[in-house]
N, C-alpha and C positions, 0 to 999 in steps of 0.2 A: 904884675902880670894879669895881661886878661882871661879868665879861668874859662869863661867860655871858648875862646877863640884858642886856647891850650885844649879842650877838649874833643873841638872841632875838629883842628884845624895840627895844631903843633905836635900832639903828641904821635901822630900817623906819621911823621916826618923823620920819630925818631928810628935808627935803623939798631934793630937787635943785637947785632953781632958786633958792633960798638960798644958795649957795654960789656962789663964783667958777667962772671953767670948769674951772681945773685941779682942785680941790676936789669939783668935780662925777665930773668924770671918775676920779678915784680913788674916789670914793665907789659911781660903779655899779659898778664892777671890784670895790670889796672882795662888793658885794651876788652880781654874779656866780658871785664865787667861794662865797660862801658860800649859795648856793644848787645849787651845783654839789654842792658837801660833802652839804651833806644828802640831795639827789638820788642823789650814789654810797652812802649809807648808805642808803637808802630803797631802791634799785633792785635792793642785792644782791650789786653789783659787784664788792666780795671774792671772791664767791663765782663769780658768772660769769669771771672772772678765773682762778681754780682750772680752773676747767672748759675753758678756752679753752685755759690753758696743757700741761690733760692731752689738748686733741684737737692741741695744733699740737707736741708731743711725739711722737702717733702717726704722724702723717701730715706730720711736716719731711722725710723721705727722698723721699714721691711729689713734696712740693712743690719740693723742691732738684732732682730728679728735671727736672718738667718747666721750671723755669729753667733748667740746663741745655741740658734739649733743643732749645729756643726761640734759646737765646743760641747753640746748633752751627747750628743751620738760618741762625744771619745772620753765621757767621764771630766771635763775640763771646765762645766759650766760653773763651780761656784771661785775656781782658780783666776776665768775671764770678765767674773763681777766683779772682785776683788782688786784685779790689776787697773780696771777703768774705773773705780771708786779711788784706789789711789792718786790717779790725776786730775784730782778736782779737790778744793777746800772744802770743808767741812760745808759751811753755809750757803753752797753752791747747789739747788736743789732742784738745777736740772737736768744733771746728767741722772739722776735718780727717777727724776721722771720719765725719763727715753727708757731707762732700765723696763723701769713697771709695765710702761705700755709696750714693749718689744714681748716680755712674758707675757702679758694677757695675749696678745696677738698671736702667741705660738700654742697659746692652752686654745683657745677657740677655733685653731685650725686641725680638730681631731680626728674627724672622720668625715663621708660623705662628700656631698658634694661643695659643703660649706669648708671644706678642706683642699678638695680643688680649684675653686677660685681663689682661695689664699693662698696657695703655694702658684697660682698665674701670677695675682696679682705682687707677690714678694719678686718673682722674677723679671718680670715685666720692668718693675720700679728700678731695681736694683741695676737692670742690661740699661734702662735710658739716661741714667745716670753715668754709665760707664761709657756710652755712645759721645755724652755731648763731652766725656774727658776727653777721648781720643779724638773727637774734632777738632777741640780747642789743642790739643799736642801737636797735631797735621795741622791746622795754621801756621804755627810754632817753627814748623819743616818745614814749609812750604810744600805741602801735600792735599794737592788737590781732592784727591780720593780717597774715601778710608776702604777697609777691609770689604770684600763682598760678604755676601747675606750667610753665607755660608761659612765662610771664614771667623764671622763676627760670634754666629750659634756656639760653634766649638774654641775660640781663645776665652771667649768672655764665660761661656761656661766654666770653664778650666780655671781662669781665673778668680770668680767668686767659689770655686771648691778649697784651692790653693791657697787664696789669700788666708783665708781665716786659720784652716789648719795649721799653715806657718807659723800667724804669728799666733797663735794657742802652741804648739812646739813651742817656741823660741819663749812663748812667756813662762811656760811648765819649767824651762830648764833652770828660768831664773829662780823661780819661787822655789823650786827644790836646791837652791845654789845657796838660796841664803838662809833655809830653814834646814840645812845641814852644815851651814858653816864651820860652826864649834866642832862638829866631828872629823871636817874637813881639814881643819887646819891643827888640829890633833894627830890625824893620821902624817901628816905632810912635815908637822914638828917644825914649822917656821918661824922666825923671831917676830918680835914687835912690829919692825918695821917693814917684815915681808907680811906681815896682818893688816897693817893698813893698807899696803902695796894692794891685797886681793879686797878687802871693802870698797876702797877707792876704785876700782876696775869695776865691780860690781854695782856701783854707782851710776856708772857711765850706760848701763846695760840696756836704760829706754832710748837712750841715744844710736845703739850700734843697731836695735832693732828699726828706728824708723828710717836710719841711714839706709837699713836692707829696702828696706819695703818702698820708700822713694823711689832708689836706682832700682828695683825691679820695674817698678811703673814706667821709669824712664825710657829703659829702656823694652818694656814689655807692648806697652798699649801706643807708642806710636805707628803707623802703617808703615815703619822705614826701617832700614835695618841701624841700629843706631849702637855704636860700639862700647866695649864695658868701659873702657876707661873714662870716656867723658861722661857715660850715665854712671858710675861711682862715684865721680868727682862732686858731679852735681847732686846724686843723691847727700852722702858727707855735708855738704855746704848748705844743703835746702834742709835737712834736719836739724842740724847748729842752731840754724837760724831759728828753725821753726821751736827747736826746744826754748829759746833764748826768748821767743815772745810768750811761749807757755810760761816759763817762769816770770816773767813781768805781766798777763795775766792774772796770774793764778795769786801770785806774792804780792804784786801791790795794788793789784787790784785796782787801775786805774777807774776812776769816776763811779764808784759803787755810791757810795753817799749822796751823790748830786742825785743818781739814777733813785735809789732809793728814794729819795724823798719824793721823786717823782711819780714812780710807777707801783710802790710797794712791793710786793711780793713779787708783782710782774717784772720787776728789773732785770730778772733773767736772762731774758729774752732778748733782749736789744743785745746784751752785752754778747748773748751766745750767739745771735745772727752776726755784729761786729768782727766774734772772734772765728766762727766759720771762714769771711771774704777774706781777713787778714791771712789766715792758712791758707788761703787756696792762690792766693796774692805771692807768697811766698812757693808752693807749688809750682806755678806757673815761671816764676822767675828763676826755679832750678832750670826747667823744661828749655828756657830761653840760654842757659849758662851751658847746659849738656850739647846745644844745637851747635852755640858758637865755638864751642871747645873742638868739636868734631867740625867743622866748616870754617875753622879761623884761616888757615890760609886763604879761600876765595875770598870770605866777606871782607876780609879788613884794607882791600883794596879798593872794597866799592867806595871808602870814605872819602876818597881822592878823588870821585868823579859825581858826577851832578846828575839829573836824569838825561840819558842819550836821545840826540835827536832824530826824527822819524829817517835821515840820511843816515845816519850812526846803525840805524836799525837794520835798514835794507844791507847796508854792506855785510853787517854781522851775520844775518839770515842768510844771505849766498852762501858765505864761508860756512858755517854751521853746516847749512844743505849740502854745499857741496864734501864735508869729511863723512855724513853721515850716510850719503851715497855712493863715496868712495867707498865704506868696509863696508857697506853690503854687497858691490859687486866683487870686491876681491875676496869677498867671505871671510873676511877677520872679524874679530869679536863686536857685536854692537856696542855704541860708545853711551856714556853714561852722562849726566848733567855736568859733573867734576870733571870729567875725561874731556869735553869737548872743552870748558873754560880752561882749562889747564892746556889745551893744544893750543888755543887763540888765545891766549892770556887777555882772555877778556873775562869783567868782573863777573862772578854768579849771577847778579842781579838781573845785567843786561840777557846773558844766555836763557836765565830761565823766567823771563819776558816772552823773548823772540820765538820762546820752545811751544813757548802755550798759544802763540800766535798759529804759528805753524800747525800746530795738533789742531787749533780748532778750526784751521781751514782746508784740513784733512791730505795735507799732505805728509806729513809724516804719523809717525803712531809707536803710543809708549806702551812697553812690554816690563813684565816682572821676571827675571833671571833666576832662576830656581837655586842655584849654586852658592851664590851671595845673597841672595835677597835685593839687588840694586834693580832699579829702573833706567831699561835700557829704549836708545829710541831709534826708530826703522821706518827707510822711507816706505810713503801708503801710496806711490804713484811709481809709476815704470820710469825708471831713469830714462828711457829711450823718448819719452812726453813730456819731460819735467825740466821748462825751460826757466831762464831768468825772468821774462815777463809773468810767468805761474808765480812764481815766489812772490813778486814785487808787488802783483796783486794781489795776493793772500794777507799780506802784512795792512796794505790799504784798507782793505774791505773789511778787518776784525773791528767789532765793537757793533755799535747799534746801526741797522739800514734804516728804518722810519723814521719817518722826523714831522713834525708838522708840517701845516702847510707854509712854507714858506717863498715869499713871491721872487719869481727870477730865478729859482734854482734848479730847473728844469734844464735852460740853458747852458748854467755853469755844469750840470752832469754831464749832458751832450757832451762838451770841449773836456770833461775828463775822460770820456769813453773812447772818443775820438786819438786822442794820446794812447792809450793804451793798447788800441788796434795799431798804432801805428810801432810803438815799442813792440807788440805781437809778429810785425810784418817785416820789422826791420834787421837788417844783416847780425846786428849787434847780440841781437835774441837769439843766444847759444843756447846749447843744453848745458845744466847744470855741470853735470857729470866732465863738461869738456872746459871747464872756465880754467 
């Protein structure tokens, strides 16, 4: 069997409902996944990955910095040393360093105005780091825009208060879980085997907290409203994983010895910038697994089609225009990116192409619905103006006007302006609204 051409090609072919349940159920998993794959090859994600890893390099000191400071305001600071010295080996002697300088950084911002700039600059580091996450999530969605200026002040505020307290909470519960066990399970009077049952559960417990903290991200910091079940899913799955390379990491410690020999003391360093992109490699690829989970009916039809051609385009655009000018003059609900592909059973891809064509040549215009949170889209011209030649032009004319100078093309514009006055002038040039 050709594995690529099964990839490409064969396993889109196969029909679900064909299949037993469990057959089913492995079958959209494999599709997920392999939509996820190509979406983090498509998205860039290595490379935002690179990126993220070099902003949370710059700015792990403000952000140890203010967990920290969070975790002394609730009595929790020596409980939040203790749990991040747990996840490093002994001879790993740079999370101890972030530690040191994270304190020095909070003793020297005591008072005055030398306490002012350091609590700017903690914040400052802290919100641009969380800015370039949510861009790279809104790629991810295909989200052109993230949150306004305003919007951004009070979630991401919210968010760096939130984060750390939770998981200061949620790590308090532990350490007090395991440092009262003997009397818990004393009171409880349960056998051997219900003793190992609660060690073994308690085991899992750095697991079920970054499964939280994931799917809160997931579904917290993209600009869309993005549902619990697929951002639980993918949280679950982007922890597994991620614990699964913490422990090969941490346990075997790939290439210490080479590195050591190389860098001495400094060996640290590579391995820790390494294991930064690799986690955030893994982030992003929940981020791609939560999109598909939630969007798997539209995308997995784009597999079937190739990119549409600029005829493929125009027609889709009338239809498009003309549903989305239909319910605004009968005043039904404006249709949303899934609502218009789901009416034209046409793929995601192509609809929100043709959407962003449309938006940027201002005839239509996208709105945020307070009720859901969805983006809804509304024509920005008077249906009673808004003929077939406007659309057909608008779809032409997206992308770059200048061009160098190029000889003879003065002509060939003439003879397209000329066409297009004449599509203007001609019988066929209905109004949208009437096609």
């Amino acid at each position: 069997m050709n594995i690529i051409k099964f990839i490409n090609e064969d396993v889109w072919r196969i029909q679900e409902q064909s299949l037993n349940r469990y057959e089913a159920y492995g079958l959209h998993a494999l599709k997920i996944i392999l939509l996820s794959s190509k979406g983090f090859i498509r998205d860039l994600c290595i490379l935002r990955s690179s990126a993220l890893a070099l902003y949370t390099l710059l700015t792990i000191v403000p952000v140890f910095a203010m967990l920290f400071g969070v975790a002394k305001g609730f009595g929790f600071e020596r409980i939040l040393k203790e749990k991040l010295l747990e996840q490093v080996p002994e001879h790993d002697t740079m999370i101890v360093q972030i530690i040191g300088f994270a304190e020095n950084m909070l003793e020297t911002a005591q008072g005055g105005v030398v306490a002012g700039i350091g609590v700017i600059f903690l914040f400052f580091t802290v919100i641009k780091v969380i800015v370039f996450i949510e861009e790279s999530f809104n790629a991810i969605w295909k989200i052109d825009s993230g949150r306004p200026l305003n919007r951004k002040l009070s979630d991401y505020l919210s968010l760096m208060f939130l984060a750390p307290i939770l998981l200061i909470i949620s790590s308090g519960i532990t350490v007090f879980l395991k440092t009262h066990l003997a009397w818990l399970l004393g009171v409880m009077h349960l056998p051997d085997f219900g003793a190992n049952l609660v060690l073994q559960l308690l085991g899992l417990s750095p697991l079920v907290i970054m499964s939280a903290l994931l799917s809160f991200i997931y579904i917290y910091i993209p600009n869309h409203k993005v549902k619990l079940k697929p951002g639980l899913i993918a949280g679950i799955l982007a922890a597994i994983a991620y614990q699964t390379f913490q422990w090969a990491y941490l346990t075997l410690q790939f290439g210490v010895s080479e590195y050591n020999a190389i860098y001495g003391s400094f060996a640290a360093l590579p391995l820790f910038i390494l294991s930064l992109q690799i986690g955030w490699m893994i982030v992003l690829f929940g981020c791609e697994i939560a999109f598909y989970i939630q969007n798997f009916t539209e995308f997995k039809e784009d597999q079937k089609y190739s990119e549409p051609s600029i005829v493929i385009q125009k027609a889709s655009a009338l239809k498009m225009m003309q549903l989305i000018v239909h319910a605004f003059t009968e005043e039904a609900p404006p249709l949303t990116e899934g609502e218009i592909s789901k009416r034209l059973r046409l793929p995601i891809s192509v609809v929100s192409t043709v959407l962003k064509k449309l938006k940027n040549g201002g005839i239509i215009i996208e709105l945020n619905r307070e009720e859901d949170d969805e983006t809804v889209f509304l024509p920005a011209v008077d249906s009673r103006r808004l003929d077939v030649a406007r659309v057909i032009k608008t779809l032409e004319q997206y992308g770059q006007h200048k061009l160098p100078d190029i000889q003879g093309i003065e002509d060939c514009l003439k003879l397209i302006e000329e066409s297009e006055k004449l599509l203007e002038s001609s019988q066929i040039n209905t109004l949208v609204k009437d096609i």
